[in-house]
Backbone atoms as SQL, in Angstrom:
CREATE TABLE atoms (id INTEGER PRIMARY KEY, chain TEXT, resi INTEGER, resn TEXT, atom TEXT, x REAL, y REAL, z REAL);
INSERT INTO atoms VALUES
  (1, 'A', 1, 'UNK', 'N', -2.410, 135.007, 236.261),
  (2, 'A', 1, 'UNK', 'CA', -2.850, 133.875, 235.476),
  (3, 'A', 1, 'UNK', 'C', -2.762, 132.632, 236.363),
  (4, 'A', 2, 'UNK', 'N', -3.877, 131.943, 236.460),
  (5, 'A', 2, 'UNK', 'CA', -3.847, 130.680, 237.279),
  (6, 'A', 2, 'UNK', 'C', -4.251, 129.160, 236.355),
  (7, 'A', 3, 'UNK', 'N', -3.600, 128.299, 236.845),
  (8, 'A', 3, 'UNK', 'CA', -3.686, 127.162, 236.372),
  (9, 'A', 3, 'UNK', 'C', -3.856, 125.921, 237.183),
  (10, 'A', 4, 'UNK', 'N', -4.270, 124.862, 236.955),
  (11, 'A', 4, 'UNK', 'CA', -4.905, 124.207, 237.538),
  (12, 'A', 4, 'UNK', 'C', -6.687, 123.849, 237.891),
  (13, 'A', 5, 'UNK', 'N', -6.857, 122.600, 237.685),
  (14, 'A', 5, 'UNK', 'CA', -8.445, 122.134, 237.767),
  (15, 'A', 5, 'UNK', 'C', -9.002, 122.236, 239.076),
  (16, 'A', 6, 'UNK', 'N', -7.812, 122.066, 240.161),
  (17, 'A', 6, 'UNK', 'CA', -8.568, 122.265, 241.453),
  (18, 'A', 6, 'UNK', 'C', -7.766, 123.273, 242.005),
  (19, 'A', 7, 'UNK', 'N', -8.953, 123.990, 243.290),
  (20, 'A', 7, 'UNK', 'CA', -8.073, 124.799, 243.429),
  (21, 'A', 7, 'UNK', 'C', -7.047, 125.596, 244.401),
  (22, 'A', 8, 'UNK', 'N', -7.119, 124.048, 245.374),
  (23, 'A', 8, 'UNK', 'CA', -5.663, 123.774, 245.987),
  (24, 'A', 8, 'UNK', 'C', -4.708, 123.861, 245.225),
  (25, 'A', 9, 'UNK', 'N', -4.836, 123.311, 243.971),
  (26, 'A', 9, 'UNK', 'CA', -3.369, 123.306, 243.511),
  (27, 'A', 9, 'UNK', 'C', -3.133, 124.209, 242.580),
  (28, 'A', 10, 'UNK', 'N', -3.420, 124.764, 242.490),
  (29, 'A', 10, 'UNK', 'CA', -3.575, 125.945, 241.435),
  (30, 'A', 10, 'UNK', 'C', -2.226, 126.895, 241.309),
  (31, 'A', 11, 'UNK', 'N', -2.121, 127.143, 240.540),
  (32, 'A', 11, 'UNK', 'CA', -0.624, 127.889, 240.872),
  (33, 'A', 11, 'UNK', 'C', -0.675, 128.893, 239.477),
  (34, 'A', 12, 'UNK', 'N', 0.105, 130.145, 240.758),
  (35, 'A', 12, 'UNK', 'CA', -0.084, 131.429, 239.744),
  (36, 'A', 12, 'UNK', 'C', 0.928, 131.787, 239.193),
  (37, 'A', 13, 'UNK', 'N', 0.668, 132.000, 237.581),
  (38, 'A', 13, 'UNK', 'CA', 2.305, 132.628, 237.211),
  (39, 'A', 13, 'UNK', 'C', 2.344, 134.238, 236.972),
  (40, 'A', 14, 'UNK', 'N', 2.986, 135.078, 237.547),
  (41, 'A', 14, 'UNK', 'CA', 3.039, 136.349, 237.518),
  (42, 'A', 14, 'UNK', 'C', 4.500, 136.724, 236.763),
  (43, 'A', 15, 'UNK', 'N', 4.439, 138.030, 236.604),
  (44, 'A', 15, 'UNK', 'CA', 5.760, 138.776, 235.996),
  (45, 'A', 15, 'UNK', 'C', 6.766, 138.167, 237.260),
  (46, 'A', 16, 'UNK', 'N', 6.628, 138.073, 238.090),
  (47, 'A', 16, 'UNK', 'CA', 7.808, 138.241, 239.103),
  (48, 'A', 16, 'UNK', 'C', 8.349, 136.338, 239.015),
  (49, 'A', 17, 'UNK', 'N', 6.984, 135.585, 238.584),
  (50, 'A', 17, 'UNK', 'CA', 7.671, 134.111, 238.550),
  (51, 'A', 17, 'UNK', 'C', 8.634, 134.136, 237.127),
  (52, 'A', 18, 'UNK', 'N', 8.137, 134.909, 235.938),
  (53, 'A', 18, 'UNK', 'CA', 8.956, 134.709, 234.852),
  (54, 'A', 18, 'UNK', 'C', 10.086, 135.533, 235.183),
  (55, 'A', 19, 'UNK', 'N', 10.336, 136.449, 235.797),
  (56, 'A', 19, 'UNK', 'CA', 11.804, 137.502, 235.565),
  (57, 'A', 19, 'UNK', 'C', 12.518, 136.318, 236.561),
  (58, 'A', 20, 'UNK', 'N', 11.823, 135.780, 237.623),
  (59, 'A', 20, 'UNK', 'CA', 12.987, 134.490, 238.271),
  (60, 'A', 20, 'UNK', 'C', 13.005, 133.394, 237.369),
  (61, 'A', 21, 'UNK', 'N', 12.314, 132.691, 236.716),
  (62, 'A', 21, 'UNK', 'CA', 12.889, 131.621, 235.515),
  (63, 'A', 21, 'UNK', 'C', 13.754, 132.117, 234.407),
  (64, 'A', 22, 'UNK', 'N', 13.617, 133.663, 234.332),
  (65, 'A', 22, 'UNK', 'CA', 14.483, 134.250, 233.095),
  (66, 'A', 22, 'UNK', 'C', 15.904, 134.503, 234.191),
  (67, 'A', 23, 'UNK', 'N', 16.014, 134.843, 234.819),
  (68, 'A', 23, 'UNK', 'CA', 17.077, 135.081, 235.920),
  (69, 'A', 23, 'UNK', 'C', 17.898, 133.573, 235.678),
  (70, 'A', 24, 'UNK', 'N', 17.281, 132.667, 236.044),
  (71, 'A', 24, 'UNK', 'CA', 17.837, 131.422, 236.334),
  (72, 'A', 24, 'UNK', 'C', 18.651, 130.774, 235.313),
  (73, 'A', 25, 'UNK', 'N', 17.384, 131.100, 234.356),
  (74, 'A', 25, 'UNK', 'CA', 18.188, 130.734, 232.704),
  (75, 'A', 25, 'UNK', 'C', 18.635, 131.571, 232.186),
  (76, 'A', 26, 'UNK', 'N', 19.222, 132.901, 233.032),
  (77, 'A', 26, 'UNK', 'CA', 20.735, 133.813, 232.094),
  (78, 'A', 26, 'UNK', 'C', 19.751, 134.588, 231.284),
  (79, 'A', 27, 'UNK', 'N', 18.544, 134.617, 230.989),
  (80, 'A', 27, 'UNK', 'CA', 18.056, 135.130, 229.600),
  (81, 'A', 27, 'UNK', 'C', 17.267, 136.483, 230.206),
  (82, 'A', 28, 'UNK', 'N', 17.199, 137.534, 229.379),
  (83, 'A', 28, 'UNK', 'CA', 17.258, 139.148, 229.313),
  (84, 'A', 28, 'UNK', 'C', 15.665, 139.332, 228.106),
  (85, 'A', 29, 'UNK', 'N', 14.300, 139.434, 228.856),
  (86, 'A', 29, 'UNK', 'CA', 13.359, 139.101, 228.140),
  (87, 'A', 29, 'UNK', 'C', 12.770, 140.505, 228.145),
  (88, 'A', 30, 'UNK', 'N', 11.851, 140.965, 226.995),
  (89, 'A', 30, 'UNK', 'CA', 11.111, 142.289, 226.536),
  (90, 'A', 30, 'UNK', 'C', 9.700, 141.766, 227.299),
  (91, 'A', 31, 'UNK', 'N', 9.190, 142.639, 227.605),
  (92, 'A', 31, 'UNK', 'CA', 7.943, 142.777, 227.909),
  (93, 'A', 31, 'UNK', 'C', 7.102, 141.776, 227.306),
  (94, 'A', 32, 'UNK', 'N', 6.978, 141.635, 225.822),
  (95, 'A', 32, 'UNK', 'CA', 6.454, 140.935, 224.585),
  (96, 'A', 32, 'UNK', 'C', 6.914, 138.970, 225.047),
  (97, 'A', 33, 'UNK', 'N', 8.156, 139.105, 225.288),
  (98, 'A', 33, 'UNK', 'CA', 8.744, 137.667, 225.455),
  (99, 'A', 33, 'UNK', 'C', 8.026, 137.209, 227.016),
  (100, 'A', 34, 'UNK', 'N', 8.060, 138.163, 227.682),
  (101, 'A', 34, 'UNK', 'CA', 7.658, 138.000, 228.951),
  (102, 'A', 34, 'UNK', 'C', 6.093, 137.413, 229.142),
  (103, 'A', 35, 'UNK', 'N', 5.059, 138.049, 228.280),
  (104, 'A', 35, 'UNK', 'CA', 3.737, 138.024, 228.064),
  (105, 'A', 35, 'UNK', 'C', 3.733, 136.362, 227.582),
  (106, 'A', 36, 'UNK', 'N', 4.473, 136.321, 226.503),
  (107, 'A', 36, 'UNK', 'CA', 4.443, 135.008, 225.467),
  (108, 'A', 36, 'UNK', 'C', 5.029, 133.819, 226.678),
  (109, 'A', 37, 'UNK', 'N', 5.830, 134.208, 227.448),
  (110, 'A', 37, 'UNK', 'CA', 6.385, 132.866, 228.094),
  (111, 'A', 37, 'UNK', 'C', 5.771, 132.832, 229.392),
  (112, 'A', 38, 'UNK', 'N', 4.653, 133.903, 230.048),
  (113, 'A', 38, 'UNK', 'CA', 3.862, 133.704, 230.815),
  (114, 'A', 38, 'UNK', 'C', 2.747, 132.611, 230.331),
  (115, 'A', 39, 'UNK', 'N', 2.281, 132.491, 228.906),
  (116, 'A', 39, 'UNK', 'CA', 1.266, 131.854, 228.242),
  (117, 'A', 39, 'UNK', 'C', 1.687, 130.624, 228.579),
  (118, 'A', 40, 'UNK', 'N', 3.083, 130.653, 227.441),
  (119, 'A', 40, 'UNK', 'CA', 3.785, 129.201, 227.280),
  (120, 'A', 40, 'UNK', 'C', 4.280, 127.887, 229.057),
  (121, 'A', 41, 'UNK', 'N', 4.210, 128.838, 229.845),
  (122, 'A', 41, 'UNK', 'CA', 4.208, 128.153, 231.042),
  (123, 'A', 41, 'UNK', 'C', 3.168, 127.695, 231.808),
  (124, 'A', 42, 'UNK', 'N', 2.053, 128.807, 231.448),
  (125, 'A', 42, 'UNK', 'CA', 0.648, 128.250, 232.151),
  (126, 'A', 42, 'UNK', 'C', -0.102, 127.126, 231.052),
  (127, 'A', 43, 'UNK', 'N', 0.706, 127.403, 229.802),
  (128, 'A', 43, 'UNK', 'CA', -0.010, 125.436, 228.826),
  (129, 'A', 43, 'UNK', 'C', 1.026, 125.151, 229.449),
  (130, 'A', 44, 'UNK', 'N', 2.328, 124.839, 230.019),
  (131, 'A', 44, 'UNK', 'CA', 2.614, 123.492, 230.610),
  (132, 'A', 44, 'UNK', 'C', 1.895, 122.962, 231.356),
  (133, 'A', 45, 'UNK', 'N', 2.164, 124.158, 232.401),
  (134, 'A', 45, 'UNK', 'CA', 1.527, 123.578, 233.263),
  (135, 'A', 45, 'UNK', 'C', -0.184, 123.075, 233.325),
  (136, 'A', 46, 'UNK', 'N', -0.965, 123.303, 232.926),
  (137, 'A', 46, 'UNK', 'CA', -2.164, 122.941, 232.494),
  (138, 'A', 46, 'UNK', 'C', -2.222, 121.899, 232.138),
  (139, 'A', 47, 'UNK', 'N', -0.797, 121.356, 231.279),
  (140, 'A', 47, 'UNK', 'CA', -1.271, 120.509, 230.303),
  (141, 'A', 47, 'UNK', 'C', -0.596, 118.999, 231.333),
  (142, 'A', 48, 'UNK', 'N', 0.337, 119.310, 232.453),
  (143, 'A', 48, 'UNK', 'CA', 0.961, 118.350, 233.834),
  (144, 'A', 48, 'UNK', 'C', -0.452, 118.353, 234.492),
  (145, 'A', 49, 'UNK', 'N', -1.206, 119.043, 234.853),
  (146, 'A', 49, 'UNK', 'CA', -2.285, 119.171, 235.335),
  (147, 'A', 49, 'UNK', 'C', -3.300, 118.111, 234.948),
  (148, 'A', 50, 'UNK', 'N', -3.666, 118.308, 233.850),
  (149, 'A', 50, 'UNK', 'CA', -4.290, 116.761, 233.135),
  (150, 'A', 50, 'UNK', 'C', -3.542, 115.943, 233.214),
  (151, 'A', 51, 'UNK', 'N', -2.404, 115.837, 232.943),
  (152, 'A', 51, 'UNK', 'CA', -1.635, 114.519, 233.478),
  (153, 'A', 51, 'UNK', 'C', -1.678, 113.549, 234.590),
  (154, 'A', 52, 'UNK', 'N', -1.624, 114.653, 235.331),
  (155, 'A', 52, 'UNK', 'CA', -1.710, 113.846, 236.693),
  (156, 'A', 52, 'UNK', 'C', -2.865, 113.835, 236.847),
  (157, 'A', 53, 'UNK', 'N', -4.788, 114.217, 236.151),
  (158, 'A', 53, 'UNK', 'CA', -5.838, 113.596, 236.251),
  (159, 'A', 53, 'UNK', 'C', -5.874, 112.057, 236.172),
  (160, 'A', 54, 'UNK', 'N', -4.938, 111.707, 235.100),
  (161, 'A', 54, 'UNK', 'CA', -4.557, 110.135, 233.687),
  (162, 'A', 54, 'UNK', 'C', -4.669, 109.266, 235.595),
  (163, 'A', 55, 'UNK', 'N', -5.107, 108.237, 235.774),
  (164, 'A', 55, 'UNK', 'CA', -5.256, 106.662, 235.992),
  (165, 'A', 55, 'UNK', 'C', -3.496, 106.225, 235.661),
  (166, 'A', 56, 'UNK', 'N', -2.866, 106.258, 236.321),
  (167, 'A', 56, 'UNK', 'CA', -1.733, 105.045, 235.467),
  (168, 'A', 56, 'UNK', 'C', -1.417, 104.258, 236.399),
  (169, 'A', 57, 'UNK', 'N', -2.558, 103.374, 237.618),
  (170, 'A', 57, 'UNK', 'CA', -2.590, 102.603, 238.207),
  (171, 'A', 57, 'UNK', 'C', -1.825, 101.305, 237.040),
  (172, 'A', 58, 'UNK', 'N', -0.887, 100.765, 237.688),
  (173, 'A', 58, 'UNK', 'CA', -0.351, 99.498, 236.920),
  (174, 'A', 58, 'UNK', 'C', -0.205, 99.595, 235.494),
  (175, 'A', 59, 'UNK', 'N', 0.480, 100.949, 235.194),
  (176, 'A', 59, 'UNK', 'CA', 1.294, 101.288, 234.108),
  (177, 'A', 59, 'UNK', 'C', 2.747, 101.210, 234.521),
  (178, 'A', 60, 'UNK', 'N', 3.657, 100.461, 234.122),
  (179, 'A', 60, 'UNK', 'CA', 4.815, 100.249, 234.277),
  (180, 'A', 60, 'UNK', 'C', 6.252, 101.794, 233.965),
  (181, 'A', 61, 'UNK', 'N', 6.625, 102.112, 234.485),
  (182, 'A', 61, 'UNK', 'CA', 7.562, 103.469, 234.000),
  (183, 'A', 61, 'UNK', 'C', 8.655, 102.998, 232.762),
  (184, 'A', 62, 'UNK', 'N', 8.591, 104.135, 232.073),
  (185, 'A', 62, 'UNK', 'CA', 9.303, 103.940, 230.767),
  (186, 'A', 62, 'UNK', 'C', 10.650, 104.450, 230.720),
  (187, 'A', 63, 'UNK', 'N', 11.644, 104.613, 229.983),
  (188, 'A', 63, 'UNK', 'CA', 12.136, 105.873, 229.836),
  (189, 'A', 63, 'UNK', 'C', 12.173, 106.307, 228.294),
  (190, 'A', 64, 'UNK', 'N', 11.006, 105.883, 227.523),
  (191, 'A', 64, 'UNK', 'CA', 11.050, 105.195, 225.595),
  (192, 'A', 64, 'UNK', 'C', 9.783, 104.894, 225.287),
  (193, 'A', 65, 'UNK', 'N', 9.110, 105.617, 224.846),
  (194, 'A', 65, 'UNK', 'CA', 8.057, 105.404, 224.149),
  (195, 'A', 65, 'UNK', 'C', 8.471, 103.841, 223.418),
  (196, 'A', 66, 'UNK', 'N', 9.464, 103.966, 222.492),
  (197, 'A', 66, 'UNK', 'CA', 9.359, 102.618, 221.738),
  (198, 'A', 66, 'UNK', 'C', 10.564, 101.747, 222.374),
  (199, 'A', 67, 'UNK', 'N', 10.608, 100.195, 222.282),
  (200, 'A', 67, 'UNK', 'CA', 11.426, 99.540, 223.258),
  (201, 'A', 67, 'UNK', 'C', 13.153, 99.772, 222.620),
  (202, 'A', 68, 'UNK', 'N', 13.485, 100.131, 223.102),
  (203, 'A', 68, 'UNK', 'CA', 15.577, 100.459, 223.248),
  (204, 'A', 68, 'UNK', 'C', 16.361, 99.615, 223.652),
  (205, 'A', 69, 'UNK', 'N', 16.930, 99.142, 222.753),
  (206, 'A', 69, 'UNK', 'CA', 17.970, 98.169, 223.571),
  (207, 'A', 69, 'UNK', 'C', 19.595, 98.621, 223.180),
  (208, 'A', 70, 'UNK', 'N', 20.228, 98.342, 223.694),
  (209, 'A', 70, 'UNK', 'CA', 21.542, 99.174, 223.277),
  (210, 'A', 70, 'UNK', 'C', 22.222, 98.781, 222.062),
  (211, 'A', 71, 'UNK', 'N', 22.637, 99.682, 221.631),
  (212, 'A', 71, 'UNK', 'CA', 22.854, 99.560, 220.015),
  (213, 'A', 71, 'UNK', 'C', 24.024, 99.479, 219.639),
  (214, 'A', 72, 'UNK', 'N', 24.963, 99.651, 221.010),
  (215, 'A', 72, 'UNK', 'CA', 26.258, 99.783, 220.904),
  (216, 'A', 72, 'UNK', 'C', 26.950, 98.092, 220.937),
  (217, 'A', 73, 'UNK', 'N', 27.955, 97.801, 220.400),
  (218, 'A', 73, 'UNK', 'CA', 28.757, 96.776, 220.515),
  (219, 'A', 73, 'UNK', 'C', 29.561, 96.608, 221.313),
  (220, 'A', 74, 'UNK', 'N', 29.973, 95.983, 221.935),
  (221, 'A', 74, 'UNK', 'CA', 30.647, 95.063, 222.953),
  (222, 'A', 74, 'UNK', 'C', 31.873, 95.843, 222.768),
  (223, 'A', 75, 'UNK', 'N', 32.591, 96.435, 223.712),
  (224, 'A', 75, 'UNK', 'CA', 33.851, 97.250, 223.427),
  (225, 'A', 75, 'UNK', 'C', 34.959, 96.064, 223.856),
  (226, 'A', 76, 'UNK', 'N', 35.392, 95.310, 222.845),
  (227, 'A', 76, 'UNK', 'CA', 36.410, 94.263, 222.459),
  (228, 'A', 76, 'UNK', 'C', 37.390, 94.771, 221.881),
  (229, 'A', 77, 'UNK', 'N', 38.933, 94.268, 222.211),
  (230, 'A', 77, 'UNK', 'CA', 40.085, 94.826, 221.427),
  (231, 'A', 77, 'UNK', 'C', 39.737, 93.605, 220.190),
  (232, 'A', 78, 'UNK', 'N', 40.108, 93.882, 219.076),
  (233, 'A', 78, 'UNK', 'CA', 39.871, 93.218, 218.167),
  (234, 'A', 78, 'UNK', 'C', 41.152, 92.676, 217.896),
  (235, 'A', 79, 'UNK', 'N', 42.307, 93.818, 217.690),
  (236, 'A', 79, 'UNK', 'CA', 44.122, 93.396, 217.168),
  (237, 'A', 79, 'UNK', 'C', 44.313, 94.442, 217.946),
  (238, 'A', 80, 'UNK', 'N', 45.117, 94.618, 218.340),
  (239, 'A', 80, 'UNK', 'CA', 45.829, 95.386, 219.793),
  (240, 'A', 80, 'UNK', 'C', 46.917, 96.054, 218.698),
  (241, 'A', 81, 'UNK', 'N', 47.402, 97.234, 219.027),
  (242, 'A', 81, 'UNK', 'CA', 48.762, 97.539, 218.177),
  (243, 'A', 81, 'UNK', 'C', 49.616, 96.720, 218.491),
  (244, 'A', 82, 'UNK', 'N', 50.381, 96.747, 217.726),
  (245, 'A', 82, 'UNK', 'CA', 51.850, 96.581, 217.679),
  (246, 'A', 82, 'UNK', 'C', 52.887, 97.115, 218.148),
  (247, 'A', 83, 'UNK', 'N', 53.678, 97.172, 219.271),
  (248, 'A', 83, 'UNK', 'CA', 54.227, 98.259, 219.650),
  (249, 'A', 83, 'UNK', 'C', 55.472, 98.330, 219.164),
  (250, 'A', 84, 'UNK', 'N', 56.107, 97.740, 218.460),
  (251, 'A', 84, 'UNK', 'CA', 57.248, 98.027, 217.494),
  (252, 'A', 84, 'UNK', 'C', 56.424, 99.328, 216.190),
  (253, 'A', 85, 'UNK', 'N', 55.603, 98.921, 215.972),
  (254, 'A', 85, 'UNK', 'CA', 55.120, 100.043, 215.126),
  (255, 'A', 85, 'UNK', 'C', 54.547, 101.456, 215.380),
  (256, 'A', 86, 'UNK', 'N', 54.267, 101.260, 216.663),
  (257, 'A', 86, 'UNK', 'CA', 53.998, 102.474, 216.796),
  (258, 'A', 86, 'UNK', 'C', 55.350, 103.252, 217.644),
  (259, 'A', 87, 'UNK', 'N', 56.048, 102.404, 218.041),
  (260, 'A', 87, 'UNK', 'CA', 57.467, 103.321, 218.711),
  (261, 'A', 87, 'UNK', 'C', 58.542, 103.846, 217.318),
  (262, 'A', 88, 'UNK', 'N', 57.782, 103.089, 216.339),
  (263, 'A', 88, 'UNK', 'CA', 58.448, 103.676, 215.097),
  (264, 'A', 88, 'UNK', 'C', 58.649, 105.195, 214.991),
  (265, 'A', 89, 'UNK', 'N', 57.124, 106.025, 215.198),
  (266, 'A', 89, 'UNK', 'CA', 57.179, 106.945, 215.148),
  (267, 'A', 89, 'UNK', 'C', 57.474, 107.807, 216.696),
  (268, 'A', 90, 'UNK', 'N', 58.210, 107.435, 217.724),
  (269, 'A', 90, 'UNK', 'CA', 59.145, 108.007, 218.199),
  (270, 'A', 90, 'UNK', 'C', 60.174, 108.331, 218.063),
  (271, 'A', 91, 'UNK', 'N', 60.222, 109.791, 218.138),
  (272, 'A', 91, 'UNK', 'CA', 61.610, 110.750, 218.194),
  (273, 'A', 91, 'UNK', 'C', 62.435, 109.988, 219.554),
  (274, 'A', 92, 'UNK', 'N', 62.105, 109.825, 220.218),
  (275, 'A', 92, 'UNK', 'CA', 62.990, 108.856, 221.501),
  (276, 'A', 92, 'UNK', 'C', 62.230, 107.657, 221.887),
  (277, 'A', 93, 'UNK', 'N', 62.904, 106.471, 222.384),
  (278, 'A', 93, 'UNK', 'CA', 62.316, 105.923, 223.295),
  (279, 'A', 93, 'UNK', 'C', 63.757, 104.741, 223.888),
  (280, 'A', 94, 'UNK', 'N', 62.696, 104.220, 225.209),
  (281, 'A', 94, 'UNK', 'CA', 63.742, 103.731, 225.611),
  (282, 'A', 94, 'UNK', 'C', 63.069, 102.414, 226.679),
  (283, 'A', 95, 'UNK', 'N', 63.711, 100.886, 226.809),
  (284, 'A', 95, 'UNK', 'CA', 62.919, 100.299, 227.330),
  (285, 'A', 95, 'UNK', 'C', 61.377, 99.847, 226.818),
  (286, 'A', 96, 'UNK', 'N', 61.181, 99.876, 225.272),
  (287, 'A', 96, 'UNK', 'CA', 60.084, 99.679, 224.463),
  (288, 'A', 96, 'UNK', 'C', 58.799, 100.746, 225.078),
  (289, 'A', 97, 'UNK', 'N', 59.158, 101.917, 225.181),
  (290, 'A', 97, 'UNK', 'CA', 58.384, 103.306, 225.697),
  (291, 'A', 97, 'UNK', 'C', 59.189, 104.428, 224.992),
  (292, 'A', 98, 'UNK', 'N', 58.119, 105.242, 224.711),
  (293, 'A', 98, 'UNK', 'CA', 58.135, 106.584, 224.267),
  (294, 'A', 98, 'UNK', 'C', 59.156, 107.091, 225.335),
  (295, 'A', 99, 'UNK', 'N', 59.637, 108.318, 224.718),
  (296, 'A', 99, 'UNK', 'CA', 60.720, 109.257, 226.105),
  (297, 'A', 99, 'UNK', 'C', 60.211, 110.656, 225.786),
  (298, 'A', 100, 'UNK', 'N', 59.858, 110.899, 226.629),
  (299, 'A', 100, 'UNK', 'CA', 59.034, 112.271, 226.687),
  (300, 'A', 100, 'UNK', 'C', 60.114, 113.625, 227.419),
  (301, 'A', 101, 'UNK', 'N', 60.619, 114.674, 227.418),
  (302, 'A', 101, 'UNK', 'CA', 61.401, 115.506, 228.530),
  (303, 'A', 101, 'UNK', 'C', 59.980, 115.380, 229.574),
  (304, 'A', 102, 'UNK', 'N', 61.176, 115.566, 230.619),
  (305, 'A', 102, 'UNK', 'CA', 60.854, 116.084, 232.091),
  (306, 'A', 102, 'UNK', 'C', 60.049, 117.163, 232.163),
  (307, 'A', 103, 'UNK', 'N', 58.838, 117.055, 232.857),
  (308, 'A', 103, 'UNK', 'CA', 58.256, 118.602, 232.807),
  (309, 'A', 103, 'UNK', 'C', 57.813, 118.737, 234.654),
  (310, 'A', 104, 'UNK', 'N', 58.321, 118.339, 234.788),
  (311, 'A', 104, 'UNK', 'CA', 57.673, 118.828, 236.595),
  (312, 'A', 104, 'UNK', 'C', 59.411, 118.418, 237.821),
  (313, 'A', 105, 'UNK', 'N', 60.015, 119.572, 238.029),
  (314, 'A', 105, 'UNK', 'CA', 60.818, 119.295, 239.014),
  (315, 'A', 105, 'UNK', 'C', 60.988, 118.538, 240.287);
């Protein structure tokens, strides 16, 4: 099966290119899966093929169809604990710190 408009670039997908993409991706394919994902790779590729026909002389690169701006908030301490309250719930401490046993000689 070949793909591509010209035909320098044309590129063939055979049983032996899918058992190495199934190899790669761990996956264990039937004959049937093999046929179907020979298809499904030659419309990718076909469909990169027209792509790179597209003009996108002085089209700017995206990474977002629609414009993204970060949605996240400013990572600010707002009230900091308290550290009398939280050494409350130490079983030890000492020097306004937790006391942990020794684990490395």
């Amino acid at each position: 099966m070949y793909f591509g408009t010209d035909r320098r670039k044309r590129v063939e997908i055979t049983d032996k290119t899918i058992e190495y993409v199934a190899a790669l991706a761990k996956l264990e394919l039937t004959e049937e899966e093999k046929e179907k994902a020979k298809t499904d790779m030659g419309s990718i590729l076909g469909y990169i093929t027209t792509m790179n026909e597209l003009d996108t002389e002085g089209v700017k690169p995206m990474s977002h169809v629609f414009p993204i701006h970060n949605v996240f908030r400013e990572d600010v301490v707002e009230n900091g604990p308290d550290r009398d309250i939280l050494l409350q719930n130490a079983p030890a401490k000492k020097d306004g710190c937790f006391m942990v046993p020794k684990t490395v000689e």
